[in-house]
C-alpha positions as CSV (number, residue, x, y, z in Angstrom):
1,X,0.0,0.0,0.0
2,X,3.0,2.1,0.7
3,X,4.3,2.0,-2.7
4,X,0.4,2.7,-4.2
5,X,-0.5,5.8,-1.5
6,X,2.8,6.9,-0.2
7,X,4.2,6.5,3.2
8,X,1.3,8.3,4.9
9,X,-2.1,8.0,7.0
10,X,-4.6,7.9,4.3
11,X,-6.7,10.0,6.5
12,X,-4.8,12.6,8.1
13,X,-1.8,12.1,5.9
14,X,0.9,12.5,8.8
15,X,3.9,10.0,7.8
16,X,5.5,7.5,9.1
17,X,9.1,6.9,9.5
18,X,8.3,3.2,8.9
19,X,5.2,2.0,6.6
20,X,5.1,-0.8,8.8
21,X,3.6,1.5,11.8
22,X,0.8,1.9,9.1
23,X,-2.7,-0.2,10.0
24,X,-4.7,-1.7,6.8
25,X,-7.9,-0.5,6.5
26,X,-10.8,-1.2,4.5
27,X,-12.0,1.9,2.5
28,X,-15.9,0.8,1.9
29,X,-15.9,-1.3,5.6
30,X,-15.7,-5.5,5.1
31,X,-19.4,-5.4,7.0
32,X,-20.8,-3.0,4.5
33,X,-19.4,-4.8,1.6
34,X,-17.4,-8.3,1.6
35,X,-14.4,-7.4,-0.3
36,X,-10.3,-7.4,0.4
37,X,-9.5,-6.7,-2.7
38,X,-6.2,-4.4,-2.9
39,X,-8.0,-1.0,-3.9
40,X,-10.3,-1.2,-1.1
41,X,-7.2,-0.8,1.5
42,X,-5.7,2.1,2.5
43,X,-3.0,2.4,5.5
44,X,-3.8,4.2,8.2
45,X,-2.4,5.6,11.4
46,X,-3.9,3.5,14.2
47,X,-6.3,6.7,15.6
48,X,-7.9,7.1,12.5
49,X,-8.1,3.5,11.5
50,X,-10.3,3.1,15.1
51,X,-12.0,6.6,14.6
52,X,-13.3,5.5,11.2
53,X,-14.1,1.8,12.1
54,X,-17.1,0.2,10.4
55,X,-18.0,3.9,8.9
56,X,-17.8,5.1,5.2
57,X,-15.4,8.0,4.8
58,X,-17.4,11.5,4.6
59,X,-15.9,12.0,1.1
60,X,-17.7,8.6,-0.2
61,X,-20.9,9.6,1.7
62,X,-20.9,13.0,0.0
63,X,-20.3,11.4,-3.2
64,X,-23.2,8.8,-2.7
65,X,-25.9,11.6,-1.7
66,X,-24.7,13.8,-4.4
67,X,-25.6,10.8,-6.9
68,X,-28.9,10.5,-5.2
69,X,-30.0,14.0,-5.2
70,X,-32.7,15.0,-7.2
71,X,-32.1,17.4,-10.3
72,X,-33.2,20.6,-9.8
73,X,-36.7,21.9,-10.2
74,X,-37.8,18.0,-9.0
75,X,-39.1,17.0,-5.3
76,X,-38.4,14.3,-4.0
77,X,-40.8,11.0,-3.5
């Protein structure tokens, strides 16, 4: 993962001096959707790999809702 995203929390991006200090997480959480293929780990510092547990990121959630929006003009059901 190291090579792929850098040597870096993928959430608050502080470095570490070894990528081995890094935690694998799962992007879209295993109980939301049973998958461990490579692109849905990112490494993580331990605090935010336990502050995100079995959550979606906010930056897929805002994608998601932006998808489901209504265009403008409509209401919604």
């Amino acid at each position: 993962m190291a090579a792929r995203d850098g040597s870096r929390c993928f959430y608050c991006w502080i470095p570490f001096d070894d990528p081995a200090d890094g935690t694998l997480d799962h992007y879209v959480p295993l109980c939301m959707w049973r998958t461990s293929k490579p692109w849905n780990f990112v490494l993580a510092c331990q605090p935010c790999n336990n502050a995100k547990a079995d959550r979606l990121p906010w930056p897929l959630v805002w994608l998601l809702l932006a998808g489901a929006r209504p265009e403008a003009g409509q209401l919604a059901a």
